[in-house]
C-alpha positions in Angstrom: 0.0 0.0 0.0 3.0 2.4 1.0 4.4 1.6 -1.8 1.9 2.3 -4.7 0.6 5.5 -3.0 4.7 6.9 -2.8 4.4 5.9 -6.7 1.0 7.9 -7.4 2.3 10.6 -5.4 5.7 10.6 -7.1 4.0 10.9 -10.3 0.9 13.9 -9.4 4.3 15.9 -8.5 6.1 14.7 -11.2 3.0 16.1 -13.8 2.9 19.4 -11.6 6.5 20.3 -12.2 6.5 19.5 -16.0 2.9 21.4 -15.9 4.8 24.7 -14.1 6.9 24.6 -16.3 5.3 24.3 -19.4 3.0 27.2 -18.3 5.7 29.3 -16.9 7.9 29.7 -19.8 6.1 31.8 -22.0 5.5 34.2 -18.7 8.7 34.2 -18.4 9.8 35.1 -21.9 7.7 38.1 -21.5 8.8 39.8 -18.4 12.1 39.3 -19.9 10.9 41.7 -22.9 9.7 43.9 -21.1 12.6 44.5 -18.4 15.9 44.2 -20.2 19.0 43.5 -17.9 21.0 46.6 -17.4 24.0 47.1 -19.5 27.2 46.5 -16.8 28.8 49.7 -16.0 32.1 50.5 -17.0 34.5 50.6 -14.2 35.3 54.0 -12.7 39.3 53.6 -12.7 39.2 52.6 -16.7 42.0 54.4 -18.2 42.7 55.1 -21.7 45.4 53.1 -23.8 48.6 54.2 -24.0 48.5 55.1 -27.4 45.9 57.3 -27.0 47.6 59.1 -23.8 50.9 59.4 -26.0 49.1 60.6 -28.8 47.0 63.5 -26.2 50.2 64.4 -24.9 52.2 65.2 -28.4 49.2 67.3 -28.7 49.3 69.2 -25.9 53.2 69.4 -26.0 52.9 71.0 -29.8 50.2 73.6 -28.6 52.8 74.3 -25.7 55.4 75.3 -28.6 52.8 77.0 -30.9 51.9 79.1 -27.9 55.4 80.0 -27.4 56.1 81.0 -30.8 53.1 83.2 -31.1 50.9 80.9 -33.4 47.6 81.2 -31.7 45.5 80.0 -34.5 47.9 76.6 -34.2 47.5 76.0 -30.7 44.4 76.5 -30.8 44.2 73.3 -32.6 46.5 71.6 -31.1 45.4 72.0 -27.7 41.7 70.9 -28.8 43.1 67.5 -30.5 44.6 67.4 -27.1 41.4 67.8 -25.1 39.2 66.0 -27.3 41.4 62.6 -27.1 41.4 63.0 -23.4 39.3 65.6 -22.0 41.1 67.9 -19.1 40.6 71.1 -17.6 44.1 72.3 -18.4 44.0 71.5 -22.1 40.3 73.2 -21.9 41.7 76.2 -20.5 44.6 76.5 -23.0 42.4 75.9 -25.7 40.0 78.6 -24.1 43.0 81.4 -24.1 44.7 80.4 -27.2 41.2 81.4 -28.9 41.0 84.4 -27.0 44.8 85.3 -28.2 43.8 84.5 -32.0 41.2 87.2 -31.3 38.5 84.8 -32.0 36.1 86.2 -29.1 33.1 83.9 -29.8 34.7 80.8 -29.9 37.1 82.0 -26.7 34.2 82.7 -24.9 32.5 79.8 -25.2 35.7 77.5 -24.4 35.8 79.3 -21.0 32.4 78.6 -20.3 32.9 75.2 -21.0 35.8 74.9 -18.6 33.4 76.7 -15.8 30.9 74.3 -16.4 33.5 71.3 -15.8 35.0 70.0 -12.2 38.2 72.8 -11.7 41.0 71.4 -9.4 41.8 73.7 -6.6 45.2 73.6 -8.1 44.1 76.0 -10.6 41.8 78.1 -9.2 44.0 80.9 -10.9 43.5 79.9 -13.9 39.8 80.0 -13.2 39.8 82.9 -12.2 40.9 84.4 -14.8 38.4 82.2 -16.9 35.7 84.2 -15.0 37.1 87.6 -15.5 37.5 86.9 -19.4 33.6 85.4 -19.5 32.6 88.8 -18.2 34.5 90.9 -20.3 34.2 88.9 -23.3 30.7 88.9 -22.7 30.1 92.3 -24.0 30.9 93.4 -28.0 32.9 96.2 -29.1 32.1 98.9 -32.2 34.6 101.0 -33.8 32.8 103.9 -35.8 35.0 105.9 -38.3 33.4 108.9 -40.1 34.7 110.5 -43.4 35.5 113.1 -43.3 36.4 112.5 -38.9 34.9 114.5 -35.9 31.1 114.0 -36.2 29.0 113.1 -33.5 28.1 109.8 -32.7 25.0 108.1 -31.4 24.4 104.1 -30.6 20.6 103.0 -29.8 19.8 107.0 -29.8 22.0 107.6 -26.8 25.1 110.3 -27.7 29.0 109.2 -26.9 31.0 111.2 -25.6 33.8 111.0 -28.4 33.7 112.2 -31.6 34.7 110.3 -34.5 36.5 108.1 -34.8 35.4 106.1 -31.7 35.5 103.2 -29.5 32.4 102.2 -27.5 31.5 98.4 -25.5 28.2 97.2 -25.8 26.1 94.6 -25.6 26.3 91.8 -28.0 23.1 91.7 -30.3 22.0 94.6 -32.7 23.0 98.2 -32.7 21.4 101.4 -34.2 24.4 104.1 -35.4 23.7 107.4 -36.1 26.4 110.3 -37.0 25.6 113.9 -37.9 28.1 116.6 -38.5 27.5 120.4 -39.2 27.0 121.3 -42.8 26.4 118.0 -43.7 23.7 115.4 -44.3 23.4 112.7 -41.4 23.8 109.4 -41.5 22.5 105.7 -40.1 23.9 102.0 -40.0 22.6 99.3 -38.6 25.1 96.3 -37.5 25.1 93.3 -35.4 28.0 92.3 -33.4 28.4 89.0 -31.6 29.6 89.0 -27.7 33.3 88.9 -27.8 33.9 90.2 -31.2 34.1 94.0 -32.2 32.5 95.1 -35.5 34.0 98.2 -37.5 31.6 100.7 -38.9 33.0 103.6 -41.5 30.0 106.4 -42.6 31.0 108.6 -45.3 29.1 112.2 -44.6 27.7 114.2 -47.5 28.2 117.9 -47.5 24.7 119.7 -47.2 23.0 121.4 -50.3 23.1 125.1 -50.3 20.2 126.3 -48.6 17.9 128.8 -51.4 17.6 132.5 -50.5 13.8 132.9 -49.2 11.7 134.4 -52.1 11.0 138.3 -52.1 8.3 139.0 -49.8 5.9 141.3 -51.5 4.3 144.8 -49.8 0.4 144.5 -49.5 0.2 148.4 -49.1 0.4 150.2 -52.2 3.0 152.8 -52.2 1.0 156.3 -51.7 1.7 158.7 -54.8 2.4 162.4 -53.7 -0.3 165.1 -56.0 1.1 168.2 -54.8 4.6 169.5 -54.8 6.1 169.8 -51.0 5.2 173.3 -49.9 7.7 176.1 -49.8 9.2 177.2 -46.7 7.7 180.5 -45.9 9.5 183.4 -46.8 11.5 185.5 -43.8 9.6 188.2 -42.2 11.4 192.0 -43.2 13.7 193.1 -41.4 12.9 196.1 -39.5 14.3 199.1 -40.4 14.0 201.3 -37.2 17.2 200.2 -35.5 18.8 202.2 -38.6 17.0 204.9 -38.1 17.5 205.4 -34.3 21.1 205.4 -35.0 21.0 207.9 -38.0 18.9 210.2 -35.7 21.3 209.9 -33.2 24.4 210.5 -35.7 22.0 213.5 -36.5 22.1 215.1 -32.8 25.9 214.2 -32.5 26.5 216.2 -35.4 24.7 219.1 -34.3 26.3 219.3 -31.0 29.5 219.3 -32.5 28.9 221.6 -35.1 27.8 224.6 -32.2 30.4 223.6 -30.2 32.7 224.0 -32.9 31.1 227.5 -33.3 31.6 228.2 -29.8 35.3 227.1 -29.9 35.8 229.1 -33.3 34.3 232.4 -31.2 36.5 231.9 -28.0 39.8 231.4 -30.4 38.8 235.0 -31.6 38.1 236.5 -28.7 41.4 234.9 -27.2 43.3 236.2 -30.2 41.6 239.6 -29.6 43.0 239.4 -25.4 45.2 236.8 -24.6 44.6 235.1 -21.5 44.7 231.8 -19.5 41.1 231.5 -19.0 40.5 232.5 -22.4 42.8 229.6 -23.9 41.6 227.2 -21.6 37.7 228.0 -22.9 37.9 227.8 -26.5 40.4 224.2 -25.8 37.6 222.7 -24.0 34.9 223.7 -26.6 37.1 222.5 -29.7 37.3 219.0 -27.5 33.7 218.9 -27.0 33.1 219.6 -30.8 35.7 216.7 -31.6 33.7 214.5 -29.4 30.6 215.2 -31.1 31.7 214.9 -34.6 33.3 211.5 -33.7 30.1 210.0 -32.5 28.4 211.3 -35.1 30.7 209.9 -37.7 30.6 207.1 -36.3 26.9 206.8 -35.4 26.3 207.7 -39.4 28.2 204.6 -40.5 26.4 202.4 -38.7 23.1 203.5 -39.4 24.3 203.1 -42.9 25.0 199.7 -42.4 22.0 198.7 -40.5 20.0 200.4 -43.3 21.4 199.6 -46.5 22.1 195.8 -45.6 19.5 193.1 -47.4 17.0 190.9 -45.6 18.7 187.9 -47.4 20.7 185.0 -46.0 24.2 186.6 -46.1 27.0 184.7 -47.9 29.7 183.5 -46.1 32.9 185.4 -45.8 36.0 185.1 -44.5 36.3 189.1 -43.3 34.8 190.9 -40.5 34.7 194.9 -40.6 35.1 196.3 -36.7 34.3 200.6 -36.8 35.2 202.5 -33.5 35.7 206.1 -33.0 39.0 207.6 -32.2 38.7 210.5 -29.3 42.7 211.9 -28.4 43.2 215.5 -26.4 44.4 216.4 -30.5 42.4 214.4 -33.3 39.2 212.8 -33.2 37.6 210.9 -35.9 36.5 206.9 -36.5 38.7 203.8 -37.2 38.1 201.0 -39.1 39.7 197.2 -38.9 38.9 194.5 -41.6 40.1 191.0 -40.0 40.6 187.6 -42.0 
């Protein structure tokens, strides 16, 4: 009895195992789709062959001499072969400043960021350093503006400089407006686009300005008023009056008279002295003949300027270079008038 139930037994487990695993290997064929085995990871302390680290190195010890010698553009390449057969952050940052010495900003500035963005050993934290100061300077774009004929005024994105042309100005990578003007002459505009890192030269040739035209004759809207009548004539001088003359005539007249009885007088007492001799006599008919002088000199006198007064003409005398003076002369043994023409 044991020993065909062990057999029955031996064969339900027997049909259970072939059963599992009849129905178990598609299931697992499936999960084996669907979850691929990870790929084995390659080992951390892997090193590259020898060749390729002699090769690397060549590289690297060519840029060295390139550099040396001045050959930028060379090193340049060298140092990259170097870096791109096995990558380090000194052959990044040679290749970095080699660039920046060719002048290629651009490509310079995007070597350097390259090294940033890479592990830096401490044991060159001067070179990074560095690498940051040249990211933030090469960051920004230069323009060189150069005007013919030179010394205009400069403006970038409508803000002035402060130098005239020709100029030097940092600004921001990306698109720039330039504008120049310059006194007698017709402005002018540029549009350029410089890169960060790189410095774009712009050269404006200035027109002189056309002559301006003289502004057209502005005509009158009043009408210019004709003159009918001739101008009037001045009026004519009022006569001149003649009784200045006359008072001096009349008193020439009296003048004459009184000298003429003096005279009389004196003529009578020179008799009578002639007839008696005597002091008082003499003294008499001396005083009388003075008196008579006296008269006759006024009225001389008098007489010629009465004449004057009345025989000169009411018009506008002419000029003349002479002036006529009349006095009368009186002495204790001549009297009479005397006249002085000056020049």
């Amino acid at each position: 009895m044991q020993t065909k139930t062990t057999s029955r037994l031996g064969r339900s487990a027997l049909s259970l195992i072939v059963a599992a695993a009849v129905a178990g290997a598609p299931t697992t064929s499936l999960f084996a789709q669907k979850k691929p085995a990870p790929a084995a990871a390659p080992a951390k302390d892997a090193k590259p062959d020898k060749a390729k680290q002699a090769q690397a190195r060549d590289a690297y010890k060519r840029g060295q001499e390139k550099l040396t010698a001045g050959d930028f553009a060379g090193a340049a390449v060298a140092f990259k072969e170097a870096n791109e057969l096995i990558p380090a952050p000194q052959a990044q940052y040679k290749l970095a400043f080699a660039l920046d010495k060719a002048g290629k900003g651009p490509e310079a500035l995007a070597a350097y960021q390259a090294l940033l963005a890479s592990s830096v050993p401490e044991s060159m934290a001067e070179s990074k350093a560095a690498a940051e100061k040249r990211v933030a300077e090469l960051g920004q774009a230069t323009l060189k503006v150069t005007t013919n004929p030179p010394g205009a005024s400069v403006k970038i994105d409508g803000e002035r400089s402060l130098d005239a042309s020709p100029m030097t100005a940092t600004v921001k990578p990306g698109k720039h407006k330039i504008e120049v003007a310059m006194a007698d002459h017709e402005p002018a505009t540029r549009d350029v686009e410089v890169a960060a890192g790189a410095m774009a030269e712009v050269s404006l040739d200035l027109r002189p300005a056309p002559a301006a035209a003289p502004p057209p004759p502005v005509a009158s809207s009043a009408a210019p008023v004709a003159s009918s009548a001739p101008p009037a004539a001045p009026p004519p001088p009022e006569p001149r009056s003649k009784v200045p003359a006359y008072v001096v005539l009349g008193v020439g007249g009296a003048a004459a008279v009184v000298g003429a009885v003096f005279g009389m007088q004196a003529l009578s007492a020179k008799s009578k002295f002639n007839d008696a001799p005597s002091t008082d006599r003499a003294d008499k008919a001396e005083s009388k003949a003075l008196v008579a002088d006296m008269a006759f000199g006024v009225a001389l006198t008098l007489g010629v300027t009465g004449a004057v007064l009345l025989l000169t003409s009411d018009k506008p005398a002419e000029p003349k270079s002479g002036k006529l003076h009349l006095a009368p002369v009186i002495t204790p043994r001549a009297q009479g008038a005397a006249a002085t023409f000056t020049f």
